[in-house]
CHARMM internal coordinates of N, CA and C (Angstrom, degrees):
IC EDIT
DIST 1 N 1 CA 1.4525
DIST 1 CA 1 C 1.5328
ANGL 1 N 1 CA 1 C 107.99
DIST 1 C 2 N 1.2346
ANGL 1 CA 1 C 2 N 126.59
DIHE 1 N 1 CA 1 C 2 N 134.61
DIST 2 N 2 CA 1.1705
ANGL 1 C 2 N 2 CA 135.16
DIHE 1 CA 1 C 2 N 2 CA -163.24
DIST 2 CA 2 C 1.5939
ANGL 2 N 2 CA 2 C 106.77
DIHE 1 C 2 N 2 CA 2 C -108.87
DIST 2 C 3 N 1.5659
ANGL 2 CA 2 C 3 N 98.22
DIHE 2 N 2 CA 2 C 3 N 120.57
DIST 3 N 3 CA 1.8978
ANGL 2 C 3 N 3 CA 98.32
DIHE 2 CA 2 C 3 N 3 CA -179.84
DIST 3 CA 3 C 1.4098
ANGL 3 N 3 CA 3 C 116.20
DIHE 2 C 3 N 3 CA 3 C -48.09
DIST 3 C 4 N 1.0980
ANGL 3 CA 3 C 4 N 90.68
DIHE 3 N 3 CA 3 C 4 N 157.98
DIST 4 N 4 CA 1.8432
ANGL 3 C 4 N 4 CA 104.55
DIHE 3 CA 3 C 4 N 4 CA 157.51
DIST 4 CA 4 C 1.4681
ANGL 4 N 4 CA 4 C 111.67
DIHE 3 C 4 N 4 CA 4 C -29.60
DIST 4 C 5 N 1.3361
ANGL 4 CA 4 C 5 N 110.01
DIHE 4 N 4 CA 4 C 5 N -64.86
DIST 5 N 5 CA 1.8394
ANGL 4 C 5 N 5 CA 117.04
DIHE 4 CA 4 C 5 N 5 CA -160.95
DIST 5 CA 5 C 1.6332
ANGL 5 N 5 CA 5 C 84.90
DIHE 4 C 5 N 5 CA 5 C -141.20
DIST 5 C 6 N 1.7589
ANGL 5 CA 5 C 6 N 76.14
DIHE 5 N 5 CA 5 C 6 N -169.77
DIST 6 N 6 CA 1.7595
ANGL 5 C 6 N 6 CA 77.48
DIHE 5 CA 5 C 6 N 6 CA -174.65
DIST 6 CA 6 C 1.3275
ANGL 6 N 6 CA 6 C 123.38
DIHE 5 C 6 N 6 CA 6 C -98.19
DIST 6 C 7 N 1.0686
ANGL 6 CA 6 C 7 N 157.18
DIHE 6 N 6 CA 6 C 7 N -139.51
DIST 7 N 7 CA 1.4364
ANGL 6 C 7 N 7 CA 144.11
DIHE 6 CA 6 C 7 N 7 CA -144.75
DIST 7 CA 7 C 1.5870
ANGL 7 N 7 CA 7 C 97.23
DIHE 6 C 7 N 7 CA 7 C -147.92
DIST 7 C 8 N 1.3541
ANGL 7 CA 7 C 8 N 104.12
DIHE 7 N 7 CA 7 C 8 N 99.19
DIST 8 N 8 CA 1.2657
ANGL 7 C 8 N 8 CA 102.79
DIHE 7 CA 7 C 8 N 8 CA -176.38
DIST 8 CA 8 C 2.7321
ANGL 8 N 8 CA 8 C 109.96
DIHE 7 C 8 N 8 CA 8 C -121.51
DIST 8 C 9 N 0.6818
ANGL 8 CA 8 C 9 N 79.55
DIHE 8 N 8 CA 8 C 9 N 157.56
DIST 9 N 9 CA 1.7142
ANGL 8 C 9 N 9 CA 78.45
DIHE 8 CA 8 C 9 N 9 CA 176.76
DIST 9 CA 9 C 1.8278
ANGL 9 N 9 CA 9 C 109.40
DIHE 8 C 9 N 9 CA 9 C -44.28
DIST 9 C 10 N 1.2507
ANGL 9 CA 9 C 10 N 104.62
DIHE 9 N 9 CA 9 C 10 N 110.28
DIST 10 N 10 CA 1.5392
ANGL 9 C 10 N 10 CA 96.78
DIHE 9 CA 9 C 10 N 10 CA 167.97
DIST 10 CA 10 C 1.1358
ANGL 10 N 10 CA 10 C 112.53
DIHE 9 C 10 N 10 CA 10 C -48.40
DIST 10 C 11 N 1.7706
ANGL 10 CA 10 C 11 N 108.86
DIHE 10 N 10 CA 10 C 11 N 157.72
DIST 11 N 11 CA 1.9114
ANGL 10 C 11 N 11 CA 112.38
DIHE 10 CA 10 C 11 N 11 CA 161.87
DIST 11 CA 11 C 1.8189
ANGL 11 N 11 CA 11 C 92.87
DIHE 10 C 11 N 11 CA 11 C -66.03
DIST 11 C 12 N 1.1266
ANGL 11 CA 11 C 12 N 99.37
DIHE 11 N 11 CA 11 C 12 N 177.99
DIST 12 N 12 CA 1.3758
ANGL 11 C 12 N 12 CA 129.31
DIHE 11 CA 11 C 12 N 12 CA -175.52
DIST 12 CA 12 C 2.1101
ANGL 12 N 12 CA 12 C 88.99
DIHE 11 C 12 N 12 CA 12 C -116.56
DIST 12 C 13 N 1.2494
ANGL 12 CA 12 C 13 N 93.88
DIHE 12 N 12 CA 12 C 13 N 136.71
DIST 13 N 13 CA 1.8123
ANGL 12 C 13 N 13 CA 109.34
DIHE 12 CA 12 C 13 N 13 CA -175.72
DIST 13 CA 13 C 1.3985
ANGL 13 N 13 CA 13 C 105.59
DIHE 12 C 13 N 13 CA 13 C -128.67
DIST 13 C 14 N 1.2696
ANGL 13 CA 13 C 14 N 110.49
DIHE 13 N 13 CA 13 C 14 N 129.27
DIST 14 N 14 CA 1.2716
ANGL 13 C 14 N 14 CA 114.11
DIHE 13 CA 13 C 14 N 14 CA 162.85
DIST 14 CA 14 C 1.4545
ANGL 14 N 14 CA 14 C 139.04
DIHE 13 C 14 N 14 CA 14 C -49.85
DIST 14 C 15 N 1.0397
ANGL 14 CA 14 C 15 N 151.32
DIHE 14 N 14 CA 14 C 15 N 121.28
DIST 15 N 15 CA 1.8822
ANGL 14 C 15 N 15 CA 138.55
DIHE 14 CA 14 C 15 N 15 CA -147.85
DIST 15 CA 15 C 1.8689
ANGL 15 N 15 CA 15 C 89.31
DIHE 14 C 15 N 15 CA 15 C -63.37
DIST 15 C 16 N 1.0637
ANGL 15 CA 15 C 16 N 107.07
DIHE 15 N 15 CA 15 C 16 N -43.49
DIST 16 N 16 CA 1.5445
ANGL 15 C 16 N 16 CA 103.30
DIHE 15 CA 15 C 16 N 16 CA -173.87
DIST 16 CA 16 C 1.8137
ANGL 16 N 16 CA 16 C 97.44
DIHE 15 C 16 N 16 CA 16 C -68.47
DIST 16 C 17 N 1.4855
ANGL 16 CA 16 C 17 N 147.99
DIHE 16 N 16 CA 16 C 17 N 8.44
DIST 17 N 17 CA 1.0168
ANGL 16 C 17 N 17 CA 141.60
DIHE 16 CA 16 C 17 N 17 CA 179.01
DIST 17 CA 17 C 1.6774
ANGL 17 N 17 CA 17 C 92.56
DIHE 16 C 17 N 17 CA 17 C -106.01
DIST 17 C 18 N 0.9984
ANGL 17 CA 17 C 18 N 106.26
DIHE 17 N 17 CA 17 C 18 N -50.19
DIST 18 N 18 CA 1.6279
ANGL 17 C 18 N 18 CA 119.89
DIHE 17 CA 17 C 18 N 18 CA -142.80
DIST 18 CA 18 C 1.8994
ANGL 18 N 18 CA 18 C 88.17
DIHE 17 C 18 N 18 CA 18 C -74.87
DIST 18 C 19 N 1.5599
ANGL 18 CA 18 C 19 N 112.97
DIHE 18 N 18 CA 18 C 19 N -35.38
DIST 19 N 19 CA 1.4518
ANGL 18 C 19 N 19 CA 113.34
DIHE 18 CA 18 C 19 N 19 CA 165.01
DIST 19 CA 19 C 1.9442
ANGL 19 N 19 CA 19 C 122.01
DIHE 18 C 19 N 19 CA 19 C -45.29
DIST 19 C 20 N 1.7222
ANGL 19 CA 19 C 20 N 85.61
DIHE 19 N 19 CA 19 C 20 N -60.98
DIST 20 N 20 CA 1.5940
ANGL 19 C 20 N 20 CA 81.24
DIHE 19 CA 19 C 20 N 20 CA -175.47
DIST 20 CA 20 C 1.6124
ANGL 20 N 20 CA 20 C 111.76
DIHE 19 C 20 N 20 CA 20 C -81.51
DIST 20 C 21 N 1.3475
ANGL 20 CA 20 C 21 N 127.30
DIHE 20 N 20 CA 20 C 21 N -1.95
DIST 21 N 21 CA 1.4197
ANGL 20 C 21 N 21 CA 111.73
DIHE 20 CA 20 C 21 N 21 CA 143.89
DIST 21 CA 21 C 1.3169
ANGL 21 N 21 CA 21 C 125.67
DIHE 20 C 21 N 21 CA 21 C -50.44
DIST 21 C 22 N 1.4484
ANGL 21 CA 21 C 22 N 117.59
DIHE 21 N 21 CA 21 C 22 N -77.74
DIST 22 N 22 CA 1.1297
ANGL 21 C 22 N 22 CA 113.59
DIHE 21 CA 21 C 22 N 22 CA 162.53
DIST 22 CA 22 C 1.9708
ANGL 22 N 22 CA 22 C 144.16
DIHE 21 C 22 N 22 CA 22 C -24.25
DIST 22 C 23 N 1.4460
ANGL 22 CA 22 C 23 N 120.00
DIHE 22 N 22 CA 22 C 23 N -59.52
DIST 23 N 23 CA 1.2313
ANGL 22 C 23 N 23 CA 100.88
DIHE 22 CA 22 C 23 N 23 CA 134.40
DIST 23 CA 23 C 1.3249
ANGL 23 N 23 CA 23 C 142.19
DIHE 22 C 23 N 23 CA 23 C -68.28
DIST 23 C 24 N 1.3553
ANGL 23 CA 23 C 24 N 142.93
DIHE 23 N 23 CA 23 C 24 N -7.71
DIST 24 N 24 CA 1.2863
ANGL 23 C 24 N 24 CA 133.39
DIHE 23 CA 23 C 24 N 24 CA 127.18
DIST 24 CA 24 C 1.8083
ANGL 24 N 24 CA 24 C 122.50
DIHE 23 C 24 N 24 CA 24 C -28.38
DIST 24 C 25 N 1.1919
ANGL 24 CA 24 C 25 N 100.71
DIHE 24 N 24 CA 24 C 25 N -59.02
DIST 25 N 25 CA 1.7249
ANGL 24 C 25 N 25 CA 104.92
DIHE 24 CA 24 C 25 N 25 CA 168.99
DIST 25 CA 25 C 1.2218
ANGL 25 N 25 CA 25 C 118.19
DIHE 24 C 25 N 25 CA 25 C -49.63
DIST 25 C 26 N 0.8470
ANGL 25 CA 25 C 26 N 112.30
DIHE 25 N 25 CA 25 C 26 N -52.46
DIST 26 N 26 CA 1.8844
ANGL 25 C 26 N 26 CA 129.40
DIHE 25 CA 25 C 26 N 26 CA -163.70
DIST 26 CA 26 C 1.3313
ANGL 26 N 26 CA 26 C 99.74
DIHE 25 C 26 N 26 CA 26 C -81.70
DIST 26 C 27 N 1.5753
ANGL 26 CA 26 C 27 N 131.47
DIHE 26 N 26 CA 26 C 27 N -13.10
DIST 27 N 27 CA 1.0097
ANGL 26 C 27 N 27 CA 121.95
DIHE 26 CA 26 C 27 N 27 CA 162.70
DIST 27 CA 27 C 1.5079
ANGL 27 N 27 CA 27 C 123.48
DIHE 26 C 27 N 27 CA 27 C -102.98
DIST 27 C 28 N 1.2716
ANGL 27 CA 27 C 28 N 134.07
DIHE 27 N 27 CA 27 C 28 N -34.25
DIST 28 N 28 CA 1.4241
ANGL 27 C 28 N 28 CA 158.12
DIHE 27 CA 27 C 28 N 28 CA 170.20
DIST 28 CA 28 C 1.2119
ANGL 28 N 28 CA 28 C 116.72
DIHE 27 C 28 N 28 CA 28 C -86.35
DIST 28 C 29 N 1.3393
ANGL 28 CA 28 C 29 N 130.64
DIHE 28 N 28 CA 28 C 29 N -20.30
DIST 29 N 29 CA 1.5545
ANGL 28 C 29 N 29 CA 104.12
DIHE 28 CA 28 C 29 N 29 CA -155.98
DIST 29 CA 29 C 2.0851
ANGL 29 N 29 CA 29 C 85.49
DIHE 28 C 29 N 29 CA 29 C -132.62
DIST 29 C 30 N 1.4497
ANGL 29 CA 29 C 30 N 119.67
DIHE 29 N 29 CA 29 C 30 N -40.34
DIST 30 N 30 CA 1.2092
ANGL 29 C 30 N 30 CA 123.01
DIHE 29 CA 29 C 30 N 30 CA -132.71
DIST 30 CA 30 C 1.6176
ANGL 30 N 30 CA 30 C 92.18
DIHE 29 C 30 N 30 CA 30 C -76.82
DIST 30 C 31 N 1.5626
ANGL 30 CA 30 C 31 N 116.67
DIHE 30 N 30 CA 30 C 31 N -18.16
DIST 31 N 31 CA 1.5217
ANGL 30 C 31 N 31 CA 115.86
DIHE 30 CA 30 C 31 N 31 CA -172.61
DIST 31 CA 31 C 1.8220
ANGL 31 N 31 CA 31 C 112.61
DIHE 30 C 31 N 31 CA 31 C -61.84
DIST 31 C 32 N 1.7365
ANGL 31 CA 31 C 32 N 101.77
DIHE 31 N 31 CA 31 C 32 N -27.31
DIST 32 N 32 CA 1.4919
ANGL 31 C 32 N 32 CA 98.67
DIHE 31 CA 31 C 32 N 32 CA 158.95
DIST 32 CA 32 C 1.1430
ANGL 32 N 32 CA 32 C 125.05
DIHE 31 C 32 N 32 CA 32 C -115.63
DIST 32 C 33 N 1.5161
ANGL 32 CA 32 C 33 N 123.56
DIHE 32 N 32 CA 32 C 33 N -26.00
DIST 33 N 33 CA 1.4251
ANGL 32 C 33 N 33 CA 111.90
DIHE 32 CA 32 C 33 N 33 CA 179.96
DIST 33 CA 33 C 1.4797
ANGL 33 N 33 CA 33 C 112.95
DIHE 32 C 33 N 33 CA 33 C -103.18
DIST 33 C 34 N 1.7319
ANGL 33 CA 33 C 34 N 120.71
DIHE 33 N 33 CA 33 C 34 N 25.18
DIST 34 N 34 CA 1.4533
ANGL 33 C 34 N 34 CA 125.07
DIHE 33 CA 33 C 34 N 34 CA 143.91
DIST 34 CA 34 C 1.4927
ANGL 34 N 34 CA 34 C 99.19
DIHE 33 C 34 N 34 CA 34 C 104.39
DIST 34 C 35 N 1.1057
ANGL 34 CA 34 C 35 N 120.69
DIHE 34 N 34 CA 34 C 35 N -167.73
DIST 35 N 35 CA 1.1864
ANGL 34 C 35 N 35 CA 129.73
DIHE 34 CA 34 C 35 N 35 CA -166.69
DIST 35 CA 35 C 1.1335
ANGL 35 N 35 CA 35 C 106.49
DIHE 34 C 35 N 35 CA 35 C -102.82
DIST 35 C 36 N 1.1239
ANGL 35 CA 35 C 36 N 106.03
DIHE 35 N 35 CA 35 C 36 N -65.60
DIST 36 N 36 CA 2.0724
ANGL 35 C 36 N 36 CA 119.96
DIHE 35 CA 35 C 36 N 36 CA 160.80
DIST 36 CA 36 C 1.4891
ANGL 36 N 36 CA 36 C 103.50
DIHE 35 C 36 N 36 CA 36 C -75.17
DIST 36 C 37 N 1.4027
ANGL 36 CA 36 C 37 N 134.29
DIHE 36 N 36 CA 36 C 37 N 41.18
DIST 37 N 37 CA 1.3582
ANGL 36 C 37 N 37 CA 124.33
DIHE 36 CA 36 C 37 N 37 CA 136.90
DIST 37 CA 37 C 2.1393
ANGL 37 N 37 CA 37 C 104.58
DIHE 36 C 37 N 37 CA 37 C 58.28
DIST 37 C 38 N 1.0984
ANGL 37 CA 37 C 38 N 89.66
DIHE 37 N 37 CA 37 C 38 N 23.77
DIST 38 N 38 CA 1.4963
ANGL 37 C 38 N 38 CA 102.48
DIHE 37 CA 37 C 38 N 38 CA -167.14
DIST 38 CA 38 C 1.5214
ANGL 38 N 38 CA 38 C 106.84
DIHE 37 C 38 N 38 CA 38 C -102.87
DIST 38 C 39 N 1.6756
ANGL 38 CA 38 C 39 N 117.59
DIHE 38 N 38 CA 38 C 39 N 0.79
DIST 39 N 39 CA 1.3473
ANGL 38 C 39 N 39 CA 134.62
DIHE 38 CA 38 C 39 N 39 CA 169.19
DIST 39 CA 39 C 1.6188
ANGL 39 N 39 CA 39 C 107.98
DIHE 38 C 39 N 39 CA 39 C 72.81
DIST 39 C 40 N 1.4616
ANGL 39 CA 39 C 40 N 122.24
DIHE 39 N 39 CA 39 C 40 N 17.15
DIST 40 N 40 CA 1.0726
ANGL 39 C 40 N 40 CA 122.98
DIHE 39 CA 39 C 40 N 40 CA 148.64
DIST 40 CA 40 C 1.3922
ANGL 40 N 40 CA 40 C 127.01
DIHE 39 C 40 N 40 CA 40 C -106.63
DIST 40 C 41 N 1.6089
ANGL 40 CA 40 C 41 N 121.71
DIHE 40 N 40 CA 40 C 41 N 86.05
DIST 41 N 41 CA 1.6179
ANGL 40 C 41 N 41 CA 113.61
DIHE 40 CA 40 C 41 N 41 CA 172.60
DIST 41 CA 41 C 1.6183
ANGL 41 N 41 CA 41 C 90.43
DIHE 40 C 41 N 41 CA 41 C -111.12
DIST 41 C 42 N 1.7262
ANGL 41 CA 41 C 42 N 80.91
DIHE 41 N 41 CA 41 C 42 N -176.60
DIST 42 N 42 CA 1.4600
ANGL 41 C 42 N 42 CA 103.80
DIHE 41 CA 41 C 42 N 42 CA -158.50
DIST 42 CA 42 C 1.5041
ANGL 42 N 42 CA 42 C 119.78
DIHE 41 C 42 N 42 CA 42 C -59.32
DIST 42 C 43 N 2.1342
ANGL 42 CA 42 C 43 N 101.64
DIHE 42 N 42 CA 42 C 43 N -8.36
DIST 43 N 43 CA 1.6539
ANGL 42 C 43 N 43 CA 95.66
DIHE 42 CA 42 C 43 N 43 CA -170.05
DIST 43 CA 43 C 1.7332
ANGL 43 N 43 CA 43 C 100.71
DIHE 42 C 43 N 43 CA 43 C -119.84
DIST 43 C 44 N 1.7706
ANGL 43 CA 43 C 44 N 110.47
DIHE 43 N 43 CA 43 C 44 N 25.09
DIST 44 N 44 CA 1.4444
ANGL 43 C 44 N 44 CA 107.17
DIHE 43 CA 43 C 44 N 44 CA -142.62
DIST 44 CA 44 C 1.9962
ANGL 44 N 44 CA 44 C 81.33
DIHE 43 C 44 N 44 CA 44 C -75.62
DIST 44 C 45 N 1.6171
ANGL 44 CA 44 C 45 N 103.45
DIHE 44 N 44 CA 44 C 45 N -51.65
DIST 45 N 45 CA 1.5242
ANGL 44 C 45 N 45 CA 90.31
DIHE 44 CA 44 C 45 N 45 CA -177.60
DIST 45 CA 45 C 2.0536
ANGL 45 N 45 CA 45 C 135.18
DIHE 44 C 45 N 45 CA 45 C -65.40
DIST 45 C 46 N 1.3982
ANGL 45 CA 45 C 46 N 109.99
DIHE 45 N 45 CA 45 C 46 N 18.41
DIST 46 N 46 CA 0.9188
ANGL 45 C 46 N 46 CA 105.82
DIHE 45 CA 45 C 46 N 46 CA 172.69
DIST 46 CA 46 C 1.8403
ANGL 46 N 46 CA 46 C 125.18
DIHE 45 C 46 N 46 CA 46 C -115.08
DIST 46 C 47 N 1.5268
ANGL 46 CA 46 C 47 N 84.75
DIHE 46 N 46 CA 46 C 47 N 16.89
DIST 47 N 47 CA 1.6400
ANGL 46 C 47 N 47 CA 94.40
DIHE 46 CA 46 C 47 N 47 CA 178.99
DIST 47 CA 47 C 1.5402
ANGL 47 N 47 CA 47 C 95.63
DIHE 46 C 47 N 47 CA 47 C -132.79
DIST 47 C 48 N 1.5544
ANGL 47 CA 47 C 48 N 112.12
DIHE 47 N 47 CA 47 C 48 N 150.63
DIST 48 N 48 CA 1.1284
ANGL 47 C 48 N 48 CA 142.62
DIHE 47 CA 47 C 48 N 48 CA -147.08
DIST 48 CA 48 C 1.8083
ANGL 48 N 48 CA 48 C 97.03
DIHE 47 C 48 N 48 CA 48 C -68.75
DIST 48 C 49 N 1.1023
ANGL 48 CA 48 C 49 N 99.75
DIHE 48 N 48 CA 48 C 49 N -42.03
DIST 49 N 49 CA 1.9843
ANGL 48 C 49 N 49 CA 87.74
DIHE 48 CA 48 C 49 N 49 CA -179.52
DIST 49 CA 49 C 1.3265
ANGL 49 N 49 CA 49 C 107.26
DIHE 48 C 49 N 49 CA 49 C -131.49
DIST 49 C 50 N 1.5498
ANGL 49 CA 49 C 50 N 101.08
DIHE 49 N 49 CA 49 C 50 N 144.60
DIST 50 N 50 CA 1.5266
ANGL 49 C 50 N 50 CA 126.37
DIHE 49 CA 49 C 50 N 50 CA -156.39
DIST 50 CA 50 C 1.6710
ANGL 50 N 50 CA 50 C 89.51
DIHE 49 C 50 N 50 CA 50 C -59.60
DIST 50 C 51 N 1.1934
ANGL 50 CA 50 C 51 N 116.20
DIHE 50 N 50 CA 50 C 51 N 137.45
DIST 51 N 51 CA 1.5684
ANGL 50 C 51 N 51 CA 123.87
DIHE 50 CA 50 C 51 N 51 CA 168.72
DIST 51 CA 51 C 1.4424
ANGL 51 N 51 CA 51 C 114.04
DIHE 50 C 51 N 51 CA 51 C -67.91
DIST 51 C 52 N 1.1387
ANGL 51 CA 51 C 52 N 114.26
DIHE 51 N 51 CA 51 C 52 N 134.82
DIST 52 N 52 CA 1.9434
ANGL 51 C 52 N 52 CA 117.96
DIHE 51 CA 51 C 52 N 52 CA -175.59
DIST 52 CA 52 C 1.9364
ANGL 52 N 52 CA 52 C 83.90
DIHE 51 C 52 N 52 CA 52 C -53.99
DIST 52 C 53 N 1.7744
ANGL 52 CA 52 C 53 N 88.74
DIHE 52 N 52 CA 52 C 53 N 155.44
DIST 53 N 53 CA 1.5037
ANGL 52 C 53 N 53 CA 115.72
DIHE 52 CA 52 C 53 N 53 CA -179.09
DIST 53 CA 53 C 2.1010
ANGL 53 N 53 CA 53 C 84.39
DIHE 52 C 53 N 53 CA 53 C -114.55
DIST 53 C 54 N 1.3144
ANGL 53 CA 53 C 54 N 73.95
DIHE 53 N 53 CA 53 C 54 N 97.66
DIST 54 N 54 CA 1.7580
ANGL 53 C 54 N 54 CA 77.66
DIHE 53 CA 53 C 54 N 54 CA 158.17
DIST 54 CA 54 C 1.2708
ANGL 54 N 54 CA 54 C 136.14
DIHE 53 C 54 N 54 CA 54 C -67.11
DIST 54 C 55 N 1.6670
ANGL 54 CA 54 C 55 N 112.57
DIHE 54 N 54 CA 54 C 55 N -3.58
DIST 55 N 55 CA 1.6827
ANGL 54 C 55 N 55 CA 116.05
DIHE 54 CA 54 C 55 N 55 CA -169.02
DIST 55 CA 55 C 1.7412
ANGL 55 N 55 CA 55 C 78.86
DIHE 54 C 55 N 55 CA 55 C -97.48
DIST 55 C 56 N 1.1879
ANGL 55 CA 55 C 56 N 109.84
DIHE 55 N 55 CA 55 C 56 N -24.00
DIST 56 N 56 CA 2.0650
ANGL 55 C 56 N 56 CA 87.83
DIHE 55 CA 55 C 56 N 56 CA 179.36
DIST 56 CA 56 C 1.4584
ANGL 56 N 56 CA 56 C 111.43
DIHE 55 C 56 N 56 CA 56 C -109.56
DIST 56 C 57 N 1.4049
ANGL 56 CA 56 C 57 N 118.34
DIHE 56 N 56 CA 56 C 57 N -11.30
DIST 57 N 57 CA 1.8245
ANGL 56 C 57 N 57 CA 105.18
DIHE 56 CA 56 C 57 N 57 CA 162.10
DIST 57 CA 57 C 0.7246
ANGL 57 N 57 CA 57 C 97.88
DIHE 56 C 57 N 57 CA 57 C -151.69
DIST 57 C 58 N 1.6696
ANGL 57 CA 57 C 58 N 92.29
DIHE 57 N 57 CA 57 C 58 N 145.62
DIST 58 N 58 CA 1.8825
ANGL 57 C 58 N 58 CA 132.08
DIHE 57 CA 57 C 58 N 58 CA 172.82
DIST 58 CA 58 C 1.4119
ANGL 58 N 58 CA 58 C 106.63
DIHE 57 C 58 N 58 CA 58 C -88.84
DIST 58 C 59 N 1.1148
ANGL 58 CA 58 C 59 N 111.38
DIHE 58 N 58 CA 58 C 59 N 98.49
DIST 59 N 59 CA 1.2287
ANGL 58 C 59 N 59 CA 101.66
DIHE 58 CA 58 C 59 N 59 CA 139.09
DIST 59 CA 59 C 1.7643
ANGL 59 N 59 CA 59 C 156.19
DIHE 58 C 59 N 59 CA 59 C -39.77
DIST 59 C 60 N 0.9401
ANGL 59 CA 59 C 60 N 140.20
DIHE 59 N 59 CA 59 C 60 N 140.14
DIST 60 N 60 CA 1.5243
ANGL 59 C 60 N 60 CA 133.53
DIHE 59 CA 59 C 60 N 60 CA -175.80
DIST 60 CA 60 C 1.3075
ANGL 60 N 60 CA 60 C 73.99
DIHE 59 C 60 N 60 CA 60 C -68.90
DIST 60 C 61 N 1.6522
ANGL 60 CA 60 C 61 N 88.49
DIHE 60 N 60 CA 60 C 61 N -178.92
DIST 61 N 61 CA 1.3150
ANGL 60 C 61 N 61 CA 129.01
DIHE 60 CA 60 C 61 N 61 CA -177.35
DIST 61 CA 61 C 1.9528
ANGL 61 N 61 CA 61 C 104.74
DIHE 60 C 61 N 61 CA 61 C -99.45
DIST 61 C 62 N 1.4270
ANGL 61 CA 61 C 62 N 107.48
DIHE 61 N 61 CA 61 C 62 N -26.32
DIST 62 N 62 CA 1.4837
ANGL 61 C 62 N 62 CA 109.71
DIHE 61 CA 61 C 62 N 62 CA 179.24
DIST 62 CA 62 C 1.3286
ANGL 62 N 62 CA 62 C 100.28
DIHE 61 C 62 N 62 CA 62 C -79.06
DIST 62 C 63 N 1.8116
ANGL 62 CA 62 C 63 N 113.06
DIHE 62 N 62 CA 62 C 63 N -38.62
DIST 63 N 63 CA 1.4773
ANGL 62 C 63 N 63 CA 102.29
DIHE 62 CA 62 C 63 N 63 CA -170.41
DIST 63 CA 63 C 1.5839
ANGL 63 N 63 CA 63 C 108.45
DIHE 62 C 63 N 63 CA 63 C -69.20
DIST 63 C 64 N 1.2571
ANGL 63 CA 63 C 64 N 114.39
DIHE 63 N 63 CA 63 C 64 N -25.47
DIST 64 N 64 CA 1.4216
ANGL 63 C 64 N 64 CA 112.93
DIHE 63 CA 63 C 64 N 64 CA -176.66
DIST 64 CA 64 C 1.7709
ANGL 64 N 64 CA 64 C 108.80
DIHE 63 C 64 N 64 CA 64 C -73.38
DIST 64 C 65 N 0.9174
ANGL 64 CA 64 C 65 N 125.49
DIHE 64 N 64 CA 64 C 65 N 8.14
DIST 65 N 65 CA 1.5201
ANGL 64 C 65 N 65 CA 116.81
DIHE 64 CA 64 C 65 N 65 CA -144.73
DIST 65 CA 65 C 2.3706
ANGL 65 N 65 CA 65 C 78.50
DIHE 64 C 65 N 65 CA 65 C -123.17
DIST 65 C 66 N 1.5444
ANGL 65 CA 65 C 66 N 95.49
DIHE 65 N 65 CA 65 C 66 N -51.46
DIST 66 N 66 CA 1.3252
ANGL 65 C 66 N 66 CA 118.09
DIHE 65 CA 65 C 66 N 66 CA -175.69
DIST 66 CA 66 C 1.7781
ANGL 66 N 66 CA 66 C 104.13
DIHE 65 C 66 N 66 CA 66 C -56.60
DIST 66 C 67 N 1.5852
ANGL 66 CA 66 C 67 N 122.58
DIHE 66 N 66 CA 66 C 67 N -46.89
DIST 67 N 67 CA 1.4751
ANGL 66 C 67 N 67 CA 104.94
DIHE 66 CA 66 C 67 N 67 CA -176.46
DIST 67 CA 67 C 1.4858
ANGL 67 N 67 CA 67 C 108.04
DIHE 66 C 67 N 67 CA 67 C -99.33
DIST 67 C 68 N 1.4914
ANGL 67 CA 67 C 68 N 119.18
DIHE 67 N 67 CA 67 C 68 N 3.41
DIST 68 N 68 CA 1.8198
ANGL 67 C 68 N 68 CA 126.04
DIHE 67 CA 67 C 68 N 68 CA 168.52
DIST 68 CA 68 C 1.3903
ANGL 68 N 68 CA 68 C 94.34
DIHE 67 C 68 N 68 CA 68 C -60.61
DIST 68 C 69 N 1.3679
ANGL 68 CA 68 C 69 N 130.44
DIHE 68 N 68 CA 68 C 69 N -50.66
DIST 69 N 69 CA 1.2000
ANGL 68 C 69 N 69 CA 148.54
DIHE 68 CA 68 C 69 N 69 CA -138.72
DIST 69 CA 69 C 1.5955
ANGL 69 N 69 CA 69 C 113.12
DIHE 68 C 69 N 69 CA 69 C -86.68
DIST 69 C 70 N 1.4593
ANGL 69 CA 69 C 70 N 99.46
DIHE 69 N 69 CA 69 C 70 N -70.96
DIST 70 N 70 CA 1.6287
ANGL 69 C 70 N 70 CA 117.93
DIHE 69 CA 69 C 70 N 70 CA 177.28
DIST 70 CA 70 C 1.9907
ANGL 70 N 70 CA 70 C 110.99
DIHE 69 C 70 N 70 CA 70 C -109.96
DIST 70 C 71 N 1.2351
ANGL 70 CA 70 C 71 N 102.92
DIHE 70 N 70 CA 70 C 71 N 2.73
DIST 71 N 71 CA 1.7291
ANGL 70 C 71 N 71 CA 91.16
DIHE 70 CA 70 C 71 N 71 CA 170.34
DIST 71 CA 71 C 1.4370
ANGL 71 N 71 CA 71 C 99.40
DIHE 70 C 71 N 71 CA 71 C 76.10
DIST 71 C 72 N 1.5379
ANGL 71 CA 71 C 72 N 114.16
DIHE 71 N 71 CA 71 C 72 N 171.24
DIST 72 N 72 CA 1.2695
ANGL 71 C 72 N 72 CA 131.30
DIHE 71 CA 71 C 72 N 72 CA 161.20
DIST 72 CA 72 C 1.5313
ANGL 72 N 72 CA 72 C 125.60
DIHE 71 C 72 N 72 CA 72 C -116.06
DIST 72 C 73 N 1.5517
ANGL 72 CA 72 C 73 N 132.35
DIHE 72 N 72 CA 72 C 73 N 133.46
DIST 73 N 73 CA 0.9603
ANGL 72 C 73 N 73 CA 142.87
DIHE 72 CA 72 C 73 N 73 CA -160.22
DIST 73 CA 73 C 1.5710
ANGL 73 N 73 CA 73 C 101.81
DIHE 72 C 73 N 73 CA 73 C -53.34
DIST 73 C 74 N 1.6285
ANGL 73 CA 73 C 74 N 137.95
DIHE 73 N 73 CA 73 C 74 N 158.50
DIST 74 N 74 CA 0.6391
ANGL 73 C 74 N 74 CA 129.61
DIHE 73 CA 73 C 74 N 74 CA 173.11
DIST 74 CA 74 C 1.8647
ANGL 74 N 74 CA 74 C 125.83
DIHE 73 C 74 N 74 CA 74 C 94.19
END
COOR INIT
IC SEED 1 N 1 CA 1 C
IC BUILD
């Protein structure tokens, strides 16, 4: 399966960044793309497209910035 973009050096995050990601996740994102980001949470099978499995693609940082923003079709 082929990432989002291409594979470039993560930023480096501050532990105080990398925290409020994380509850950000655990609050917004984890109900479909799971707890472990593994695209199985508790609501992934009741919406129409399978939630990205984050343990197999990275997203950019634009693409992440692009469906925070405007969502994904579907």
């Amino acid at each position: 399966v082929q990432s989002l973009g291409p594979r470039t050096a993560p930023e480096r995050a501050t532990p105080s960044a990398l925290s409020v990601g994380a509850n950000v996740f655990a609050i917004r994102c984890a109900v479909c793309h799971g707890a472990l980001a593994d695209g199985a949470g508790p609501s992934a099978s009741r919406i129409g497209r399978s939630p990205t499995d984050f343990t197999r693609k990275q997203p950019t940082r634009e693409r992440i910035v692009d469906v925070l923003t405007h969502g994904v079709r579907g």
